[in-house]
ROFILUM-18687 format. One record per atom (N, C-alpha, C): x, y, z; atom name; residue number from 1; residue in three letters. Coordinates in nm, 2 decimals. Example, Ala and Ser with C-alpha at 12.3 -4.5 7.8 and 13.67 -1.06 7.14 Angstrom:
<sites>
1.32, -0.57, 0.78, N, 1, ALA
1.23, -0.45, 0.78, CA, 1, ALA
1.32, -0.33, 0.78, C, 1, ALA
1.28, -0.22, 0.71, N, 2, SER
1.37, -0.11, 0.71, CA, 2, SER
1.29, 0.00, 0.79, C, 2, SER
</sites>
This chain:
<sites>
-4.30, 0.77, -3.40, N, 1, UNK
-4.19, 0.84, -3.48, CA, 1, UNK
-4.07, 0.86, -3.39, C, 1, UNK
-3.97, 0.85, -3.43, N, 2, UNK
-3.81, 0.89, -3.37, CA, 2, UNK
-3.77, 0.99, -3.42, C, 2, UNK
-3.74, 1.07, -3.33, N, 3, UNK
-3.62, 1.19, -3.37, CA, 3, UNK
-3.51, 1.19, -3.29, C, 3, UNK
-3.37, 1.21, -3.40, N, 4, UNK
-3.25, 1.23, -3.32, CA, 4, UNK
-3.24, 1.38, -3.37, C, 4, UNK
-3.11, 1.37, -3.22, N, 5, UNK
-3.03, 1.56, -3.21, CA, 5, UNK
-2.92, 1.50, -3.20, C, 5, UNK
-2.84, 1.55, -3.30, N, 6, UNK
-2.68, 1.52, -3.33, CA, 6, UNK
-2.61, 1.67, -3.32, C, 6, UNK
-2.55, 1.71, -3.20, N, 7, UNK
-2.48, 1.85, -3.23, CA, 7, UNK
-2.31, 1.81, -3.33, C, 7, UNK
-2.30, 1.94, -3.38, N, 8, UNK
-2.19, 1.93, -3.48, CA, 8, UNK
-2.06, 1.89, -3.40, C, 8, UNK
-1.96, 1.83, -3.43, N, 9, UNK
-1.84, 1.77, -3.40, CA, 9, UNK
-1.82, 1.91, -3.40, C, 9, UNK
-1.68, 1.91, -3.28, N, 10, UNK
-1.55, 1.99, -3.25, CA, 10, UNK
-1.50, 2.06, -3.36, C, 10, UNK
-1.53, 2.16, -3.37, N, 11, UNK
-1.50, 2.29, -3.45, CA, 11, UNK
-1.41, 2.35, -3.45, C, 11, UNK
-1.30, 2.44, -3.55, N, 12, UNK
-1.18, 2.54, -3.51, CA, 12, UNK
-1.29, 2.63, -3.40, C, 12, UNK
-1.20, 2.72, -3.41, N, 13, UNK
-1.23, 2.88, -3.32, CA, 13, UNK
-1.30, 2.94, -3.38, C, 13, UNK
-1.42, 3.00, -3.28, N, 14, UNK
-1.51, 3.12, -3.33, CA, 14, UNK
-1.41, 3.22, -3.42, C, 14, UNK
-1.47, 3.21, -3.54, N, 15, UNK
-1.44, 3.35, -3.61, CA, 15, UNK
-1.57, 3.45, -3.66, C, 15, UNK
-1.58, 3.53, -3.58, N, 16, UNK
-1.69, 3.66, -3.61, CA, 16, UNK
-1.71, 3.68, -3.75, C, 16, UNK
-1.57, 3.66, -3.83, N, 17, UNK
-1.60, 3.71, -4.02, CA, 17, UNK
-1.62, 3.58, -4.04, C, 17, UNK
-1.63, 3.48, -4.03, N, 18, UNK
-1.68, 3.36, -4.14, CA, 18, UNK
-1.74, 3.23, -4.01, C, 18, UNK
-1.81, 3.29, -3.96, N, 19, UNK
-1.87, 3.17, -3.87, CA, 19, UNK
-1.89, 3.04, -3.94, C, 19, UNK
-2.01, 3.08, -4.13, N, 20, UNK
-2.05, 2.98, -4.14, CA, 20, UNK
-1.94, 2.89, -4.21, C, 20, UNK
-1.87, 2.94, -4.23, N, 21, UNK
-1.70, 2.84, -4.29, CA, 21, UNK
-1.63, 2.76, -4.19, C, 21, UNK
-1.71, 2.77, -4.05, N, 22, UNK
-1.58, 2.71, -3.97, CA, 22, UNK
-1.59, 2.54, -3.97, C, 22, UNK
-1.46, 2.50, -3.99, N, 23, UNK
-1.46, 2.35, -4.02, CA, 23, UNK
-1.44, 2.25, -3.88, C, 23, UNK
-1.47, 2.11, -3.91, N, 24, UNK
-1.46, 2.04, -3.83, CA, 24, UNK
-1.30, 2.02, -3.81, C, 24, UNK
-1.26, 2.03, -3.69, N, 25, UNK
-1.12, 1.97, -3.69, CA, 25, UNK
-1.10, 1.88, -3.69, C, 25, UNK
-0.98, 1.80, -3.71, N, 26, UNK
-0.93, 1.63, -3.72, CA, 26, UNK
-0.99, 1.59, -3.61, C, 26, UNK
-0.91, 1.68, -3.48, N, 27, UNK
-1.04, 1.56, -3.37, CA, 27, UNK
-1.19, 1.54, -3.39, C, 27, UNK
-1.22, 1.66, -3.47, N, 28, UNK
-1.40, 1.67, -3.41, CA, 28, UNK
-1.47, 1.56, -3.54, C, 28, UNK
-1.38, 1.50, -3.64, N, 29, UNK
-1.36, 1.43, -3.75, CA, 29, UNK
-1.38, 1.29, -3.67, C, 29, UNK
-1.25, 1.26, -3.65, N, 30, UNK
-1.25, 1.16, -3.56, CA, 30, UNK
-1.30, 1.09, -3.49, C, 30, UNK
-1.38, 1.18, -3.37, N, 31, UNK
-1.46, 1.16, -3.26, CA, 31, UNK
-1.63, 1.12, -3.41, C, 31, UNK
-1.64, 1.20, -3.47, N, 32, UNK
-1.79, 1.14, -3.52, CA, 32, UNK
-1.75, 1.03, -3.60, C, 32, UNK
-1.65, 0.94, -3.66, N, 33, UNK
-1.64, 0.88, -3.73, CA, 33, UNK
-1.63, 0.74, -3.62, C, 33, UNK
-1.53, 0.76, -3.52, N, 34, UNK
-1.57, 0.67, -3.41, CA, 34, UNK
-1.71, 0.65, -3.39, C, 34, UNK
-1.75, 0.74, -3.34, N, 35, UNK
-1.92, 0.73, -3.32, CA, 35, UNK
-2.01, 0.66, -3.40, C, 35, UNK
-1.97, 0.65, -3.47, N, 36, UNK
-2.04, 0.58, -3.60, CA, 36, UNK
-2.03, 0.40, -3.56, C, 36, UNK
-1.94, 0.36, -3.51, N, 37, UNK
-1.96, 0.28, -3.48, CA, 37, UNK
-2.08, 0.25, -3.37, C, 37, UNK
-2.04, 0.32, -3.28, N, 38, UNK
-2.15, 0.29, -3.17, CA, 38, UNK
-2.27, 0.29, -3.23, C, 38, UNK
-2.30, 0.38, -3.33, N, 39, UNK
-2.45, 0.47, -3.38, CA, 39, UNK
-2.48, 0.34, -3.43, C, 39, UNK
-2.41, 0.24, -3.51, N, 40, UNK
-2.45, 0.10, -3.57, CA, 40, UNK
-2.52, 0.00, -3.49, C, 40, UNK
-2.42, 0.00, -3.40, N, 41, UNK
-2.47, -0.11, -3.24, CA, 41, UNK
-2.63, -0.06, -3.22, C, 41, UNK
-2.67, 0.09, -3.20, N, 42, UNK
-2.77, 0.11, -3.16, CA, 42, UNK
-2.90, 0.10, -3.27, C, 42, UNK
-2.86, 0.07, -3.41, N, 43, UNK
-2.94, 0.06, -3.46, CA, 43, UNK
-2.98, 0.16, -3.51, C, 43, UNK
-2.89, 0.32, -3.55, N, 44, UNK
-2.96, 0.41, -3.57, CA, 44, UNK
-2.96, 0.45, -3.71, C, 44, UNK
-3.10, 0.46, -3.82, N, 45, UNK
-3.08, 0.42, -3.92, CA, 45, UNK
-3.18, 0.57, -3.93, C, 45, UNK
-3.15, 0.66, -3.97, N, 46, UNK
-3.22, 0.73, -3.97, CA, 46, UNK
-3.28, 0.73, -4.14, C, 46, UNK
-3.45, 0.78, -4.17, N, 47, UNK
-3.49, 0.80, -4.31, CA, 47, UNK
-3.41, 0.91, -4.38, C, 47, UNK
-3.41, 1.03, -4.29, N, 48, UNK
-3.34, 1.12, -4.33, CA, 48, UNK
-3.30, 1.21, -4.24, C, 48, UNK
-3.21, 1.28, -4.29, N, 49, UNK
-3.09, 1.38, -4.20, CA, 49, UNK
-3.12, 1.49, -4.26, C, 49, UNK
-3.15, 1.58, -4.16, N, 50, UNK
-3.14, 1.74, -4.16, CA, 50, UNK
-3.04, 1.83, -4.13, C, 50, UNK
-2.96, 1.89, -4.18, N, 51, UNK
-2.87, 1.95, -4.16, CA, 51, UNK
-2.88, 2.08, -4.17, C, 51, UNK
-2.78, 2.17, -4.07, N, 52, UNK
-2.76, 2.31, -4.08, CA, 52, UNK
-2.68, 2.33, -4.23, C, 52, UNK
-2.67, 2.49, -4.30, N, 53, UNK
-2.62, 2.49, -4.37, CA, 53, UNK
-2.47, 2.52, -4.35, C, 53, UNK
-2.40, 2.55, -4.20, N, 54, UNK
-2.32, 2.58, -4.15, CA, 54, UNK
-2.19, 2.43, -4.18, C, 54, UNK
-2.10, 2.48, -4.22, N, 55, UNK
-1.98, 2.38, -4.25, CA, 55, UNK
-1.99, 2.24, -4.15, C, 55, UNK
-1.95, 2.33, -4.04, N, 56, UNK
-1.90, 2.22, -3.91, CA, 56, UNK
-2.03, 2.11, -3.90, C, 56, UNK
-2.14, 2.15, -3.92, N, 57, UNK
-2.27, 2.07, -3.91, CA, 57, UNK
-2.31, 2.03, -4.06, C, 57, UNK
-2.27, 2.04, -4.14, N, 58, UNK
-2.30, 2.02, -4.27, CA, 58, UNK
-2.19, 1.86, -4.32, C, 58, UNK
-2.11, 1.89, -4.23, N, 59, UNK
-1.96, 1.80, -4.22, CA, 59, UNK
-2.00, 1.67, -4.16, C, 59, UNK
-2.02, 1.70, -4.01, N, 60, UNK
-2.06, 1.64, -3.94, CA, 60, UNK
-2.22, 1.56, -3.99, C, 60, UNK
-2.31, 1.56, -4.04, N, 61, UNK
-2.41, 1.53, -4.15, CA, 61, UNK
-2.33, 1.45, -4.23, C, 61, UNK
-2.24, 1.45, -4.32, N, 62, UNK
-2.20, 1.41, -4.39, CA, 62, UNK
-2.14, 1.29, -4.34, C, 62, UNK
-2.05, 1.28, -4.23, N, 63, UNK
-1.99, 1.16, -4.17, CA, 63, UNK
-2.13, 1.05, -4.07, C, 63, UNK
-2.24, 1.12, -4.06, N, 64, UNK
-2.32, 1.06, -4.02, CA, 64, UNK
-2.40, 0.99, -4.13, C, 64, UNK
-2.40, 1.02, -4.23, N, 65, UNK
-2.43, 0.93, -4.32, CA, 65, UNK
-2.39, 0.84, -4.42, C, 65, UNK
-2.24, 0.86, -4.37, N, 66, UNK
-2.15, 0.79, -4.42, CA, 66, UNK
-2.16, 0.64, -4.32, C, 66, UNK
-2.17, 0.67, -4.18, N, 67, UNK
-2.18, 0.59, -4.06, CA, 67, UNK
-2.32, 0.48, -4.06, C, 67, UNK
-2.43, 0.56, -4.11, N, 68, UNK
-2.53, 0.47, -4.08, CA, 68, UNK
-2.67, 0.52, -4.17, C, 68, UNK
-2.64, 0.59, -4.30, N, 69, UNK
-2.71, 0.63, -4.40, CA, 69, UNK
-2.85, 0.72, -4.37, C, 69, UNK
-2.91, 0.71, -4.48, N, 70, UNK
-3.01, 0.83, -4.48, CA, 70, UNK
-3.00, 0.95, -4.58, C, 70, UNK
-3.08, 0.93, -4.57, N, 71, UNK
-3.08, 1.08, -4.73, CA, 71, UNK
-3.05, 1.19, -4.65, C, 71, UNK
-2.95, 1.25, -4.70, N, 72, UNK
-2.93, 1.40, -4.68, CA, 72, UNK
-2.96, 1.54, -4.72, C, 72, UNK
-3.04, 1.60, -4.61, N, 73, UNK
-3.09, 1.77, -4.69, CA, 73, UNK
-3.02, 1.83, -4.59, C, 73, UNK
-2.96, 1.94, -4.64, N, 74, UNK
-2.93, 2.08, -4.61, CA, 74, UNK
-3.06, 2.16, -4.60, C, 74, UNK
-3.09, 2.22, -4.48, N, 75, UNK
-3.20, 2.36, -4.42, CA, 75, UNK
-3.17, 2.44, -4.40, C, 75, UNK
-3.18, 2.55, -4.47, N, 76, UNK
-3.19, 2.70, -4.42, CA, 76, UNK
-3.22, 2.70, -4.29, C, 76, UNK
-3.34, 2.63, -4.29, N, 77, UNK
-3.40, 2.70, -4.16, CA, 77, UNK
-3.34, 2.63, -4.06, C, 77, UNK
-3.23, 2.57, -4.08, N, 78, UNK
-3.15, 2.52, -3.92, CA, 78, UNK
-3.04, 2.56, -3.90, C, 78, UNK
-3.00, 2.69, -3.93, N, 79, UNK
-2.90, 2.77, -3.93, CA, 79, UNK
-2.95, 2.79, -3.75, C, 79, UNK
-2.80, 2.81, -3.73, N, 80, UNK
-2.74, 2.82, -3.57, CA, 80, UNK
-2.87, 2.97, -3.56, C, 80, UNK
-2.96, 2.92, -3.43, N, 81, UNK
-3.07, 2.99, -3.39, CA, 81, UNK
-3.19, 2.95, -3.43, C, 81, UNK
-3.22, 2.84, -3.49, N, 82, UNK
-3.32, 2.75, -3.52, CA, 82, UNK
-3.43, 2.71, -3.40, C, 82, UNK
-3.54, 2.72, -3.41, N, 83, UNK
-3.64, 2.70, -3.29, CA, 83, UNK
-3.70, 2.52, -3.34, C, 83, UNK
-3.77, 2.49, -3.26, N, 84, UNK
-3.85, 2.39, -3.25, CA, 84, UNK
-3.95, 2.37, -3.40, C, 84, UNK
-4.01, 2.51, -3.42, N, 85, UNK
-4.08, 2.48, -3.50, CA, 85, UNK
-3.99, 2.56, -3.66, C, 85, UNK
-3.88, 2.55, -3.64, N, 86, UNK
-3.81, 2.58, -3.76, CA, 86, UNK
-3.77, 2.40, -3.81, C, 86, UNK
-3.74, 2.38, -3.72, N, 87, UNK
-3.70, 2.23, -3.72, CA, 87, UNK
-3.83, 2.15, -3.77, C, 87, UNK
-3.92, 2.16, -3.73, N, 88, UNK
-4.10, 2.10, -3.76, CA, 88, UNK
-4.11, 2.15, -3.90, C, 88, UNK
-4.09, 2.25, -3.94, N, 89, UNK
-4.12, 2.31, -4.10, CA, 89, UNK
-3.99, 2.23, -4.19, C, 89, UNK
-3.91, 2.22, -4.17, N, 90, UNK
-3.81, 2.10, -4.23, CA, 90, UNK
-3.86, 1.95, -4.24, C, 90, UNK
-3.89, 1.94, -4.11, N, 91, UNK
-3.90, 1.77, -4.11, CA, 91, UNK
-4.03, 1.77, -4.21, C, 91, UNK
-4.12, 1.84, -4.20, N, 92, UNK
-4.26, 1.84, -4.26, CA, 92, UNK
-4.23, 1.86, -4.44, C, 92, UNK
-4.12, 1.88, -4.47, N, 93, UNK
-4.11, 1.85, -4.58, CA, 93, UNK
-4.07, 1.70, -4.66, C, 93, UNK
-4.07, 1.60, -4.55, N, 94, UNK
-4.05, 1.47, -4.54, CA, 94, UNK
-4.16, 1.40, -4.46, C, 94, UNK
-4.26, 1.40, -4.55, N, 95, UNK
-4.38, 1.35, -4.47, CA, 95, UNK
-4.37, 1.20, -4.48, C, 95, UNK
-4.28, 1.13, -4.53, N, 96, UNK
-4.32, 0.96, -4.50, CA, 96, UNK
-4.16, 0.93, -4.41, C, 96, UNK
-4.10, 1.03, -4.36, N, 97, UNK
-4.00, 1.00, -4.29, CA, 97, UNK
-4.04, 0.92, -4.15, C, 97, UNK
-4.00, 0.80, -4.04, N, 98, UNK
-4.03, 0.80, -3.99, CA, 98, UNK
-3.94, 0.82, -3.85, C, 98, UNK
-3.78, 0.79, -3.92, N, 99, UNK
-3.68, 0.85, -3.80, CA, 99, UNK
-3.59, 0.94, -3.88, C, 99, UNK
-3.63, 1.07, -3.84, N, 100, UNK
-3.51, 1.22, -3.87, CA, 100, UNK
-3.44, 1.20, -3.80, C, 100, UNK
-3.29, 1.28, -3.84, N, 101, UNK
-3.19, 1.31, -3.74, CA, 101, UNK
-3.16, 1.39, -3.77, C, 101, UNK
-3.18, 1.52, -3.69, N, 102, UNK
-3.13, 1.70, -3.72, CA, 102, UNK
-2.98, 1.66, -3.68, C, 102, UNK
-2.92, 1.74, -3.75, N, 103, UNK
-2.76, 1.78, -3.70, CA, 103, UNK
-2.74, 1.94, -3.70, C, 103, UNK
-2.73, 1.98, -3.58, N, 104, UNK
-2.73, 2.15, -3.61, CA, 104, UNK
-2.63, 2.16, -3.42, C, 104, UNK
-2.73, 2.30, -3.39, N, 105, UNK
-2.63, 2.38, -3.30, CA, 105, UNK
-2.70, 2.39, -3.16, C, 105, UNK
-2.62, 2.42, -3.06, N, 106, UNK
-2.63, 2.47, -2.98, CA, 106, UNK
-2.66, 2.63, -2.94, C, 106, UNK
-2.79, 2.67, -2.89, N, 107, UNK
-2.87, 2.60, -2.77, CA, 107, UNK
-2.99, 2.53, -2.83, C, 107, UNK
-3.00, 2.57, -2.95, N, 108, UNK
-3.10, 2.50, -3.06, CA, 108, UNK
-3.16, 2.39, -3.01, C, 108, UNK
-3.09, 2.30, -3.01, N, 109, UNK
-3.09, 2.13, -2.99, CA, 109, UNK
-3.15, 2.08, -2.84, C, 109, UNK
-3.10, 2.14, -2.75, N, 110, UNK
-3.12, 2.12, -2.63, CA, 110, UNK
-3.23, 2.22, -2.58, C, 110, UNK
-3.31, 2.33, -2.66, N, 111, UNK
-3.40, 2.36, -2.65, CA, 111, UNK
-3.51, 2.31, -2.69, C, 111, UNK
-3.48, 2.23, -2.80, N, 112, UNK
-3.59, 2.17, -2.87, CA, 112, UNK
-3.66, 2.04, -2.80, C, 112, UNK
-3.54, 2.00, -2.72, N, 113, UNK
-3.54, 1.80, -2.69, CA, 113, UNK
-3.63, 1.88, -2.57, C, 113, UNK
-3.62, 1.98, -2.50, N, 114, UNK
-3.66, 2.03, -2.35, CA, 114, UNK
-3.76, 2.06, -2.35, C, 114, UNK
-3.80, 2.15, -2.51, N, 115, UNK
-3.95, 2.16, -2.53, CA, 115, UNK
-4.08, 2.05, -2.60, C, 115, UNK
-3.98, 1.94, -2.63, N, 116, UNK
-4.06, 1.89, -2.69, CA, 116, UNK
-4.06, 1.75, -2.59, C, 116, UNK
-4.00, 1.72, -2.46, N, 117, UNK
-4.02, 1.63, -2.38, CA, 117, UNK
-4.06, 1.69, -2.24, C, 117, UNK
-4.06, 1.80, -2.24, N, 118, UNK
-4.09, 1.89, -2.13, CA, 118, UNK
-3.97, 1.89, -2.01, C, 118, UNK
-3.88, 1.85, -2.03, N, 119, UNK
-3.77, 1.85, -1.92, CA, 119, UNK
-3.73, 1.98, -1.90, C, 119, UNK
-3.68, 2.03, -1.80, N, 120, UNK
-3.59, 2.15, -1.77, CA, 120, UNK
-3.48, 2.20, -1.81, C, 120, UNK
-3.40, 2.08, -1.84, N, 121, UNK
-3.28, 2.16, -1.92, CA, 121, UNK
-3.24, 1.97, -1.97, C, 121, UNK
-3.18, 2.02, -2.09, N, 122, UNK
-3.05, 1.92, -2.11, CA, 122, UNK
-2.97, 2.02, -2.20, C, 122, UNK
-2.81, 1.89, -2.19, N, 123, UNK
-2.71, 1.97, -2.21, CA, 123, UNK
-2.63, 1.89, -2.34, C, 123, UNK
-2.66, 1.95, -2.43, N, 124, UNK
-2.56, 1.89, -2.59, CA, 124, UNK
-2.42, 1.92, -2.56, C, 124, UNK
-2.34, 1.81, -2.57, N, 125, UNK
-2.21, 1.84, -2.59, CA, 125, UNK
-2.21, 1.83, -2.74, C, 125, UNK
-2.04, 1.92, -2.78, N, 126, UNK
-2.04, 1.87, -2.90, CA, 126, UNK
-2.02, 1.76, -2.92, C, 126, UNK
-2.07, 1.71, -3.08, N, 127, UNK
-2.10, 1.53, -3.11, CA, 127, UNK
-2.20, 1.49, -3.03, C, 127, UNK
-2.26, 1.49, -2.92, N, 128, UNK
-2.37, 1.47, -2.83, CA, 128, UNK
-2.44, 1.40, -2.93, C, 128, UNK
-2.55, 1.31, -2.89, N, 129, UNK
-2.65, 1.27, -2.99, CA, 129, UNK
-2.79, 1.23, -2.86, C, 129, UNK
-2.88, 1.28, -2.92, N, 130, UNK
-2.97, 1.22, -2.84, CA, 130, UNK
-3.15, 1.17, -2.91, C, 130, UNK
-3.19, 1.08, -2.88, N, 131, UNK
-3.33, 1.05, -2.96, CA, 131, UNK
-3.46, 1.03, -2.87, C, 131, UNK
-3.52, 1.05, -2.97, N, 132, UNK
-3.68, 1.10, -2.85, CA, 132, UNK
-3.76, 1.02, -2.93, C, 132, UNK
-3.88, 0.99, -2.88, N, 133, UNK
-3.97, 0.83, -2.92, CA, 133, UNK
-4.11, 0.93, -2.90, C, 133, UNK
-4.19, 0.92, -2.99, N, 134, UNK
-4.35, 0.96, -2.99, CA, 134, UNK
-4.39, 0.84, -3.06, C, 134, UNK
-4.55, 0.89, -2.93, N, 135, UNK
-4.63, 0.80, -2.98, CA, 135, UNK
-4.74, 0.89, -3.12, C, 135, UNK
-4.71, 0.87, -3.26, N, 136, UNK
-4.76, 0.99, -3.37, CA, 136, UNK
-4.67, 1.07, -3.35, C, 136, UNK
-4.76, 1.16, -3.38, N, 137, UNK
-4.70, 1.31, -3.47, CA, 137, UNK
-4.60, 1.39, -3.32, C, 137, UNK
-4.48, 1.44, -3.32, N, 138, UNK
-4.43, 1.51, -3.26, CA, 138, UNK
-4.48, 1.60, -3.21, C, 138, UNK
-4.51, 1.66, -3.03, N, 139, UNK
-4.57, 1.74, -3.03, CA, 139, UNK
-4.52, 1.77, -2.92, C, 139, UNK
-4.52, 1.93, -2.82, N, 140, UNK
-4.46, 1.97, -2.76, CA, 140, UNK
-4.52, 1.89, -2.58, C, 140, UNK
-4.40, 1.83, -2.52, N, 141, UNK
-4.45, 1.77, -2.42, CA, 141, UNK
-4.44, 1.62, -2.46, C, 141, UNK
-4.51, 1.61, -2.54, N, 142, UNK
-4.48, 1.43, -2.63, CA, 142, UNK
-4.43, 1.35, -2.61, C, 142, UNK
-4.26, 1.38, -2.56, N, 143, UNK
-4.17, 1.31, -2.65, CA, 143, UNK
-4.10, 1.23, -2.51, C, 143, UNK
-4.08, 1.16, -2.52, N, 144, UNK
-3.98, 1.04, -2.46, CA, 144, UNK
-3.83, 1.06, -2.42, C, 144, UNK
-3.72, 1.06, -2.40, N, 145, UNK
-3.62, 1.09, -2.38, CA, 145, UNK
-3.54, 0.93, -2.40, C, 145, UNK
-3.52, 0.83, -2.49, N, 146, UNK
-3.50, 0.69, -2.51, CA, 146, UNK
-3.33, 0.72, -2.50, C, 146, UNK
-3.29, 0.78, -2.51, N, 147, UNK
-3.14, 0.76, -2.49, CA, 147, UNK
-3.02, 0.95, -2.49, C, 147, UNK
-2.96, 0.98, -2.45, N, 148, UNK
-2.84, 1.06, -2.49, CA, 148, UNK
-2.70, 1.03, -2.46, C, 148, UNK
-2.64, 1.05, -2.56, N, 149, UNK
-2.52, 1.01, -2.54, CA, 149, UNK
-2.43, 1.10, -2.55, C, 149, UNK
-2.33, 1.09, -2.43, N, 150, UNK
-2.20, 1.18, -2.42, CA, 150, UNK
-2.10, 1.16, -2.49, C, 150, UNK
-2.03, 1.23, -2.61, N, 151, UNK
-1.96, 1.21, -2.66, CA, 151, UNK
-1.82, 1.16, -2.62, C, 151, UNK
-1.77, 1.15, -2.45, N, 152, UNK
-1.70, 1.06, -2.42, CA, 152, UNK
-1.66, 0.93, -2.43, C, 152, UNK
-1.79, 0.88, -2.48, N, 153, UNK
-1.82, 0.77, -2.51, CA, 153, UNK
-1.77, 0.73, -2.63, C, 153, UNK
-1.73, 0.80, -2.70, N, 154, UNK
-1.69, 0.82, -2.82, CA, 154, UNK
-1.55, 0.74, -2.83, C, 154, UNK
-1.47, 0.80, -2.73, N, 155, UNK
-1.33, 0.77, -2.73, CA, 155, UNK
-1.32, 0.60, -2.68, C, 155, UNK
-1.35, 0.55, -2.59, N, 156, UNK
-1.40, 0.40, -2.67, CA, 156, UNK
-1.39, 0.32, -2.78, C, 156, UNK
-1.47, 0.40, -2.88, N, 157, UNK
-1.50, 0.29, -3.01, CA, 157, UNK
-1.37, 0.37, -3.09, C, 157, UNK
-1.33, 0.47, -3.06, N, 158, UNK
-1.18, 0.50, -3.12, CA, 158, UNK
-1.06, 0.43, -3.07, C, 158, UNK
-1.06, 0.36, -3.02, N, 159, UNK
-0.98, 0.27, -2.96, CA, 159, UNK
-1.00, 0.12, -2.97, C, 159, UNK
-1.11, 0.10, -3.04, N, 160, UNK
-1.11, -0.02, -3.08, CA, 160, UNK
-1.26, -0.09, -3.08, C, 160, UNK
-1.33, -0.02, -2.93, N, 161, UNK
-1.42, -0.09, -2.89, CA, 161, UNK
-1.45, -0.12, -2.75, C, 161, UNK
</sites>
């Protein structure tokens, strides 16, 4: 099984009254739509995409499957503060899936990849993407670390390639 962590594109500014409204800006637009090319090169075809219910990741979801398809669901349960096994009770509602791609938040994402490959830390930028390889069923320690990519990388395929 494959799982990707896609953090949400470049956001306006924290606003305390409407967190979950805050939208992707034109760059942070941009940068995932670029990305999409790369995501092609790598082959990334995900069964289905999980999404936060939060705009900026909801957005960012949307341009990801505009890029390289996959059925899209929106989750409650991946609202910004999402654990490992909030993420597991999502994907488990797609039992013949065999590559998910969450898109959600930070520290969420980079908690999950650390708990679920046992590494010490990693670090999501926004746009960040990264995918982990099991052998079966996902399980804590499991997981592989097959690729992450810095969204610098990004600006590249915005430029042509």
């Amino acid at each position: 099984m494959t799982l990707y962590f896609l953090r949400h594109g470049d956001a306006g500014p924290p606003d305390p009254a409407d967190d979950d409204g805050r939208q992707l800006t034109e760059s942070g637009r941009a940068a995932i739509r670029a990305a999409g090319r790369l995501w092609r090169r790598l082959n990334l075809r995900p069964d289905v995409v999980l999404t936060s219910p939060l705009a900026r990741a909801r957005q960012t979801a949307e341009l990801a499957v505009e890029a390289v398809g996959g059925e899209l669901h929106v989750e409650e349960r991946l609202r910004a503060g999402a654990s490992w096994p909030d993420m597991a009770q999502s994907m488990a509602s797609h039992p013949t899936a065999r590559r998910v791609l969450f898109v959600g938040h930070e520290p969420d994402l980079s908690s999950a990849i650390a708990h679920l490959t046992g590494a010490s830390s990693v670090r999501m930028r926004k746009g960040g993407l990264a995918c982990l390889e099991f052998y079966g069923v996902p399980e804590p320690g499991g997981g592989e670390l097959a690729w992450l990519i810095d969204p610098d990388l990004y600006l590249d395929e915005s430029n042509g390639g």
